[in-house]
N, C-alpha and C positions, 0 to 999 in steps of 0.2 A: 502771216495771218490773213490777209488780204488774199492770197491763193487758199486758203483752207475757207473762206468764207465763197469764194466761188466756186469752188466743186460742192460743197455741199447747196448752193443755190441751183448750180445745173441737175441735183442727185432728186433737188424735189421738183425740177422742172420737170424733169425726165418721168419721176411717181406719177405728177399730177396728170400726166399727157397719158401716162398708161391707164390710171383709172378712167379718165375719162375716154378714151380707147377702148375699153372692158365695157363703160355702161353704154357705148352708143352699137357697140355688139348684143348687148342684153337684150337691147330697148329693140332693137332689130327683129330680132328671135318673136315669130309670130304666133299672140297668144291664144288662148284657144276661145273660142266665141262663148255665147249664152247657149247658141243653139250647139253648139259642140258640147257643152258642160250637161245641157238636158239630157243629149242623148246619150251620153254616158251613164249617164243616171238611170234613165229607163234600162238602157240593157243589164246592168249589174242588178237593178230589182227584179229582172227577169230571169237574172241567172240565179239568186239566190232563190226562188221560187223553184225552178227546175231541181237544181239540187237538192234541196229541201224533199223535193215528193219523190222522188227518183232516189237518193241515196240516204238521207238524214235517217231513218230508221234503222239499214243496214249498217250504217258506218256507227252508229249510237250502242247495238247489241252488240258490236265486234268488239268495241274498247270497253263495253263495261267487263266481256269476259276475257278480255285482255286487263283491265283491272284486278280481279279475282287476284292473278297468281302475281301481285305486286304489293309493297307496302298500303296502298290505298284501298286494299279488298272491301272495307269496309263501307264505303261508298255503291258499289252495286250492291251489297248485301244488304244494308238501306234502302237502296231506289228499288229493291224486289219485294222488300217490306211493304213498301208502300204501293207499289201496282196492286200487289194481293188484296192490301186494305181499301185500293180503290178502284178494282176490277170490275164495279156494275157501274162508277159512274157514265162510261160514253151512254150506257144504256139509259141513261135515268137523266136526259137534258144536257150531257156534257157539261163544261166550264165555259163558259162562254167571258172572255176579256175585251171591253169595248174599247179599251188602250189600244189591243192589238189590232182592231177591226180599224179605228181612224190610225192609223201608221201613215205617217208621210211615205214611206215607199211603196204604199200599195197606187198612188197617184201618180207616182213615175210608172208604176206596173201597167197601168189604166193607158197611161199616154202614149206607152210604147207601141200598139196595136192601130190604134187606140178602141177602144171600149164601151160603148157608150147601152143604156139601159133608156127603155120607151115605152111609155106608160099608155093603155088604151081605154081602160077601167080602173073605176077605184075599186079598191080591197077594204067593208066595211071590217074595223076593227074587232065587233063583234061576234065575227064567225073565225074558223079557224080554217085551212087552205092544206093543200097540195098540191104544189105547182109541177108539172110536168116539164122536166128541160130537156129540149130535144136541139141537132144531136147532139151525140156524147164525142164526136171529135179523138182524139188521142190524148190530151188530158183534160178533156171540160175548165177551157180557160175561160168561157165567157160565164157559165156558170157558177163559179170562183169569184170569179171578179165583181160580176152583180149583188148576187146572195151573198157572201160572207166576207168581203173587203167592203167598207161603208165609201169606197171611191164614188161611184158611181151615183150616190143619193138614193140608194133605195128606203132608205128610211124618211127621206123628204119626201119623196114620190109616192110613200103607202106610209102615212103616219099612222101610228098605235100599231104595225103589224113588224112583228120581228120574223127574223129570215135564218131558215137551218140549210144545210145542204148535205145529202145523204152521202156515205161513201162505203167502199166494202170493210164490214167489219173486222175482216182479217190485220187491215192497217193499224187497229188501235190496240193489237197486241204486242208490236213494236214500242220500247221503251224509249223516248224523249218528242218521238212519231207523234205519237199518241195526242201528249201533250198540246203539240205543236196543233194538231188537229183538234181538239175541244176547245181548245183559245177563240179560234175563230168563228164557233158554231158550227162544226162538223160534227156529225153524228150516224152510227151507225145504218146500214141500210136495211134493219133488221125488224121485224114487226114489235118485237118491245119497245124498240128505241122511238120508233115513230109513234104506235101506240102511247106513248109517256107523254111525246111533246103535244098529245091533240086530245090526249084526257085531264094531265093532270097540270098543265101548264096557264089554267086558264082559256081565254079565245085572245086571238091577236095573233094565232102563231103562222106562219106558211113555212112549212116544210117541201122544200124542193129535190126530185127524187131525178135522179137521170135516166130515166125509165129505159134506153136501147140497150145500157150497159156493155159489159164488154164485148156481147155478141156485133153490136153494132159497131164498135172501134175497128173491128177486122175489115170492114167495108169501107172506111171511112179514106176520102181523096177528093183533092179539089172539084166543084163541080157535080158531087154526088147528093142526093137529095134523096135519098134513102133512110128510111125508119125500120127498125126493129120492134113494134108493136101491134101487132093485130092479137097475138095470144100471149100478150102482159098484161093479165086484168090483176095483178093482187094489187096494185095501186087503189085499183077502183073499189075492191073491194073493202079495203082498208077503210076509203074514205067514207064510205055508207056504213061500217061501224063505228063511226066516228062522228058523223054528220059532217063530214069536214067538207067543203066545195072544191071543186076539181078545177083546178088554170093550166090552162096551156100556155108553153111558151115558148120563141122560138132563136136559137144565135143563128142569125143569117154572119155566114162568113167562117163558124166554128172548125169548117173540114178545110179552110185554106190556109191554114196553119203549119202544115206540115206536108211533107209526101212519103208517102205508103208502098212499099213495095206487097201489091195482091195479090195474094196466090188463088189459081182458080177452086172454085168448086171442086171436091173429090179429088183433088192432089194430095200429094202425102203431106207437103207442107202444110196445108189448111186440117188434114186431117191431126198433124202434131198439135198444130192450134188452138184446134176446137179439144184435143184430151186436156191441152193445160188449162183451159178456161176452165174444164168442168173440175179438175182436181183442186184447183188454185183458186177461182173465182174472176181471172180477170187471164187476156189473152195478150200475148208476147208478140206484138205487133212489133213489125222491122220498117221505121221510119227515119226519116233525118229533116232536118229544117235547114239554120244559116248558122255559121258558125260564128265563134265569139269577135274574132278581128274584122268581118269582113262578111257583109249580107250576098257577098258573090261566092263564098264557099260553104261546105256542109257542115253540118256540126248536128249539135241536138238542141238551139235553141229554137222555137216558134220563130218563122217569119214573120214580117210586120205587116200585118193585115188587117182592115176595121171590120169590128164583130160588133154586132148590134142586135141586141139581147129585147125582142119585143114580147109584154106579159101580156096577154090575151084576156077576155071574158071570161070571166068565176060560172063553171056553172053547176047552178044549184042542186045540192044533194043532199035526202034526210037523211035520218040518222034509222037504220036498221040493224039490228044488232047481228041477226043472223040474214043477210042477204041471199035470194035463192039466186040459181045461176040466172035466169032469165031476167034478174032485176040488173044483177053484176053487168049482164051483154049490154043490155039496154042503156046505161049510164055508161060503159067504157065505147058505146058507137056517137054517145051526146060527144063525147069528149075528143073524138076522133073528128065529130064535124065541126066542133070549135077550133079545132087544131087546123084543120086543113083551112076553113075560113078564116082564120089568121095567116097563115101562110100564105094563100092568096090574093090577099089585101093588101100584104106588104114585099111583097117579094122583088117588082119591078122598082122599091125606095131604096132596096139596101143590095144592090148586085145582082141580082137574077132578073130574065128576059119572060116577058108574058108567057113563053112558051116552055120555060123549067115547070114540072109540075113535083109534087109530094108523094111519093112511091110509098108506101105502107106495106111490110112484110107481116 
């Protein structure tokens, strides 16, 4: 008995030595910080955003007609019901979800850059706006992030004034795309859609337009201070049928986000470029950023770099229903020297050297 009671005391000495053994291994094992756990966090809100605008429409068309020939056919033939029954809303103010606008992961989004928005003037709530976002970068993240993620306070910074940001209309033919895009206040770049939101919405509204578009993404690399506007007046046009007042605005930082492979002028490749932009609406830039494990390899996410998104002086514009060209010049040159006088003002606070100037095509 007395031998059966000492093996079994050595059998738990022996457990307890192990566990204890196991947890001073555990305790060892180093855990990961606050500042490791953030930056986790940022980059998966940044990767679910990339995906999102880069795939989530194609991969959504592919399974619903991969659906079709499945027991669940019934389900795209439903969600085709329903596009049909709701094919003019992007046009007519989209859906706009302020759930989706304050998302805790558009703040991890904001922080990965980081992001930040700079107010120079107030936006009386009484007039209604178009904001010019310049530039357009390769995917307008600072645009994004200001205008339609409530990260950044734009609606503290411009109380009474809500915020749209225009995109190619082509995107909201894409089924769950679509979607995903009215939630946040995306809306077509289209003269109805904007027309809707500056007639029939009230005043309050600033509609933000990325006026270089894709002609300007083909140019776009660190260091380039290049604009696509000297013959974009239908903005301006717009606005003086509208009465709406014209803001400039500028991300300092938007084009170091990525890097660009440019092909020159009158090469074949820029010549491929510029037929898809005109067929397609947006142009097949070949860039890469940092990839997912590791900001010293490539991939397709955005580097981390601070974008600082300043909104400029409203300036004022009647309401002319049929504007002659001379009236259009005149108001799209105000707005060109609002633009450049903000740019100048700020250029030497957020990364550029007295000597970068504002190139204007």
């Amino acid at each position: 008995m007395k031998t059966i009671i000492a093996a079994c005391s050595q059998n738990l000495s022996g457990s307890r030595a192990s566990i204890q053994t196991a947890l001073r291994t555990l305790l060892a094992v180093p855990w990961p910080s606050q500042r490791d756990v953030r930056s986790a966090l940022q980059l998966l809100a940044v990767l679910q955003w990339v995906l999102s605008f880069l795939l989530l429409g194609t991969v959504s068309l592919l399974l619903l007609v991969y659906l079709l020939f499945t027991g669940l056919w019934l389900v795209p033939v439903l969600y085709l019901a329903w596009i049909i029954f709701d094919w003019d809303t992007p046009e007519k103010g989209g859906r706009r979800l302020p759930c989706l606008r304050r998302w805790t992961v558009w703040k991890h989004f904001r922080d990965y850059f980081p992001v930040k928005l700079v107010k120079t003037h107030d936006l009386s709530p009484s007039h209604n706006y178009i904001i010019g976002s310049h530039p357009h970068g390769i995917l307008c993240v600072g645009a994004f992030c200001n205008f339609i993620t409530g990260s950044t306070g734009f609606e503290e910074l411009f109380p009474g004034i809500r915020s749209f940001l225009t995109t190619l209309a082509g995107n909201f033919r894409l089924p769950v795309f679509r979607e995903y895009l009215m939630s946040g206040g995306l809306c077509p770049v289209t003269r109805r859609a904007i027309g809707y939101l500056l007639s029939q919405k009230g005043t309050g509204n600033a509609v933000a337009i990325v006026i270089g578009g894709a002609a300007e993404s083909l140019s776009c690399r660190p260091g380039v201070t290049t604009l696509i506007l000297k013959n974009r007046k239908g903005f301006v046009r717009m606005a003086l049928r509208h009465g709406a007042f014209l803001v400039p605005s500028f991300s300092f930082g938007e084009n170091d986000l990525f890097r660009q492979v440019v092909f020159e002028e009158g090469s074949w490749m820029r010549s491929i470029q510029r037929r898809f932009q005109k067929m397609m609406g947006f142009a097949p830039c070949l860039f890469y950023g940092r990839g997912l494990t590791s900001g010293q390899s490539r991939g397709f996410l955005p580097y981390s770099r601070p974008i600082t998104t300043v909104v400029g002086e409203p300036v004022a514009v009647p309401k002319v229903e049929n504007p002659s060209r001379e009236l259009v010049d005149r108001y799209h040159e105000l707005y060109i020297r609002a633009l450049l006088k903000l740019f100048n003002e700020n250029k030497t606070k957020y990364g550029l050297s007295e000597s970068d100037e504002l190139h204007i095509l």
